[in-house]
C-alpha positions in Angstrom: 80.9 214.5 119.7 82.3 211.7 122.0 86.4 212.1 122.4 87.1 209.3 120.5 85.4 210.4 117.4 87.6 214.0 117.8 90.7 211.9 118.5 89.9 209.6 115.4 89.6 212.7 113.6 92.8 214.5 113.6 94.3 211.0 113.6 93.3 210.8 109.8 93.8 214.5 109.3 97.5 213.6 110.5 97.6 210.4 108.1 96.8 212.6 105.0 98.6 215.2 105.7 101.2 215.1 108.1 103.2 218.7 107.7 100.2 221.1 106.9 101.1 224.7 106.5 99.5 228.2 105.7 99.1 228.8 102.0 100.3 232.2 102.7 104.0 232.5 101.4 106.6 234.4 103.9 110.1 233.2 104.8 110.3 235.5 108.2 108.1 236.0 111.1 107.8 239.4 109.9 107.1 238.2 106.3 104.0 236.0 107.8 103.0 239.4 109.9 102.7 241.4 107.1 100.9 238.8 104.8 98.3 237.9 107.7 97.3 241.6 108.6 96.6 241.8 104.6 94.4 238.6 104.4 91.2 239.7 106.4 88.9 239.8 104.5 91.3 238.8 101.4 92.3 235.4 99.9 95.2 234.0 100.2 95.6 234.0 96.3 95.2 237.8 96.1 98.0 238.4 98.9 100.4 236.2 97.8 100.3 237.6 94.5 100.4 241.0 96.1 103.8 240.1 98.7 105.3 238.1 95.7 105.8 241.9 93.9 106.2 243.6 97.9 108.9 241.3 99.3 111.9 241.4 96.9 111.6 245.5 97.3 110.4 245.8 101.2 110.7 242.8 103.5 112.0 244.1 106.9 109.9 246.8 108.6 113.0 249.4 107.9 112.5 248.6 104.1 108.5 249.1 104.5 108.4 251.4 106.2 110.9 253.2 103.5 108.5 253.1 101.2 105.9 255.0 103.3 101.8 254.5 102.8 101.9 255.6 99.5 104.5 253.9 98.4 103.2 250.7 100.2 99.5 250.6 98.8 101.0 250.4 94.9 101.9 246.8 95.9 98.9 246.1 97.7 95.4 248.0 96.0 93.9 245.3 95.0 93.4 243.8 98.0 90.6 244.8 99.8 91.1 247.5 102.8 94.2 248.2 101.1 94.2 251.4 102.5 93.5 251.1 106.5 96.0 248.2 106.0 98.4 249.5 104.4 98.1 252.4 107.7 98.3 249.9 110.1 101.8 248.0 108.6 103.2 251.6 108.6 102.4 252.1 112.2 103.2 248.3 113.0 107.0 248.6 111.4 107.2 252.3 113.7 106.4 249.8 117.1 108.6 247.3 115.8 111.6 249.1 115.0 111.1 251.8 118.0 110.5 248.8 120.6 111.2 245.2 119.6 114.4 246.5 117.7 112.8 245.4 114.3 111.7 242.1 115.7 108.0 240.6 115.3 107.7 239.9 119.5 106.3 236.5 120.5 103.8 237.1 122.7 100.4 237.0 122.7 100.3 240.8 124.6 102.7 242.1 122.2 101.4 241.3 119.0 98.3 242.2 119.8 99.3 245.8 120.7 100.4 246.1 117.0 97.9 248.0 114.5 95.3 245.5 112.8 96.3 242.8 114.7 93.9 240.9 116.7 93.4 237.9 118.7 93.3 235.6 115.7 96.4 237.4 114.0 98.3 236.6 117.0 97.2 233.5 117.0 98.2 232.7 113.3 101.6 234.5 114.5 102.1 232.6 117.9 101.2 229.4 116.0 103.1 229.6 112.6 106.1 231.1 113.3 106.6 230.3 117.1 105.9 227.0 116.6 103.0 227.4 119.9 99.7 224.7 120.3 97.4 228.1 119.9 93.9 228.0 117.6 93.5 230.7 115.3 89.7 231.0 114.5 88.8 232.2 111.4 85.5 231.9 109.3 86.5 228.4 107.7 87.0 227.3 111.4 84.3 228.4 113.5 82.3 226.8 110.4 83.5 223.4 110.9 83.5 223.4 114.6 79.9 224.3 114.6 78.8 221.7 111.2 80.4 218.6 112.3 80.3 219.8 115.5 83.9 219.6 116.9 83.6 222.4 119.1 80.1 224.5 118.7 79.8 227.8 120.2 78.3 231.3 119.5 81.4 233.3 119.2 84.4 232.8 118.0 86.2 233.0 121.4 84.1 230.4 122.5 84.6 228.1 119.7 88.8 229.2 120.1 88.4 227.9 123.9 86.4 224.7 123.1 88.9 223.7 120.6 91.9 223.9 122.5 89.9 221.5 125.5 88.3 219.3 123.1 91.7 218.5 120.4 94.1 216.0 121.6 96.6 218.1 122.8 99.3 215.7 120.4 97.5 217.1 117.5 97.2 220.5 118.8 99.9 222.2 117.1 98.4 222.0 113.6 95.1 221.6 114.0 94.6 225.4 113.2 95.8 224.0 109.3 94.0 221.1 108.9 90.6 222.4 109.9 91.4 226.2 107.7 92.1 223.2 105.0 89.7 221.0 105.7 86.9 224.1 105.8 88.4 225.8 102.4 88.0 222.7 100.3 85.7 220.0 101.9 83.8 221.2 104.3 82.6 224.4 102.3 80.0 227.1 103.3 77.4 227.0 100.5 77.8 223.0 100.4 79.8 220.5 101.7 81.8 217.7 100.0 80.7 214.9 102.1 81.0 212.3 99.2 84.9 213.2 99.1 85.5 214.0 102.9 87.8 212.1 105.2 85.9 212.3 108.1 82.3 211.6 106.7 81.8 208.9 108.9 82.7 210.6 112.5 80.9 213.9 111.2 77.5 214.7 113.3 76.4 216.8 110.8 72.3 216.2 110.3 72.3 217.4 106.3 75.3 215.6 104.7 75.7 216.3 101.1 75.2 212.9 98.3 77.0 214.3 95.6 
C-alpha cells in the first residue's frame, strides 16, 4: 500500500470521527491502568460493567489495595483471569504507592515494570492518558494491518514498528482508536463489512465481502 492510499486513509478516519477514544470508562491515569490490565482477554463491556461497581468504592491504589485480593476479585469474577489479575493490581498499587508515591509513572520502562503490564498496556497507558503518538497493538489491530494491508507483519512488534513508519505522523496520535474501532465493527474477524466500510476503496484486501 502506496503512502497516499495510507494518508487518504486516516484522512477519512479523521473526517468521521475526529476525537476517538477508548470505550473503556476511567476518569484517572490510574482508573485507565486498572481497567486496561483487566481487559486482556476481556471485553470492554464486561469491564466497564465490572469498574462501574469497583470505582465508587476503590479508585486510588491506597483504596485498592484496602480492599486486598479478596476483597478485589468480588468486583471483578466475572471477568476472565479474574484471579492472576486481580494479583497483579494488588502488587501494581504496592509499586505504585512504595515508588511513584501513588502515581501511574509515564514511561514506557516504568509501566512496564508493573505486574501484568506489557508492552501494549503501556502503550494504551503512554497513549491515552499521556497524550504520546505510541501504537498499541492488540488483536483488532494487528488484524487490520495485515487484511487491508496497512502495515503486515508476523508479530505484533513488527506490525507496532511498521505502523508508527508507515501512519502520517499528523494522524499518529489516534490512530491506535480508529483502527481498535475500525477492526471491532467493520473490519471484523469472521467477516468483514466491506459494503459499509469507509475505506473500501483504498483497502488491498483480495476477498472483500458483498453483503
Amino acid at each position: 500500500m502506496n503512502a497516499a492510499k495510507r494518508r487518504e486513509i486516516f484522512a477519512r478516519f479523521a473526517t468521521a470521527n475526529p476525537h476517538p477514544a477508548t470505550e473503556l470508562e476511567y476518569t484517572t491515569p490510574f482508573e485507565l491502568l486498572v481497567a486496561v490490565v483487566l481487559s486482556a482477554q476481556a471485553t470492554d463491556k464486561s469491564v466497564n460493567l465490572a469498574t462501574r461497581a469497583l470505582f465508587p468504592h476503590a479508585n486510588t491504589p491506597a483504596a485498592l489495595l484496602a480492599l486486598g485480593q479478596a476483597g478485589l476479585e468480588k468486583y471483578v469474577q466475572r471477568i476472565g483471569l479474574y484471579k492472576s489479575k486481580a494479583r497483579h493490581l494488588i502488587k501494581t498499587c504496592q509499586i505504585l504507592l512504595a515508588r511513584h508515591n501513588g502515581e501511574v509513572p509515564a514511561t514506557r520502562a516504568a509501566l512496564e515494570a508493573l505486574p501484568g503490564v506489557g508492552r501494549k498496556t503501556a502503550n494504551v497507558i503512554l497513549n491515552t492518558a499521556f497524550g504520546e503518538a505510541v501504537m498499541a497493538v492488540d488483536t483488532h489491530i494487528f488484524r487490520v494491518a495485515n487484511r487491508i494491508p496497512l502495515a503486515p507483519g508476523k508479530t505484533v512488534l513488527e506490525v507496532e514498528h511498521r505502523l508508527m513508519k508507515n501512519i502520517p505522523r499528523e494522524y499518529l496520535q489516534d490512530a491506535h482508536h480508529w483502527l481498535i474501532l475500525h477492526g471491532r465493527y467493520t473490519c471484523k474477524a469472521r467477516k468483514p463489512d466491506c459494503p459499509h466500510c469507509l475505506i473500501a476503496d483504498l483497502c488491498e484486501y483480495p476477498q472483500k465481502t458483498a453483503g
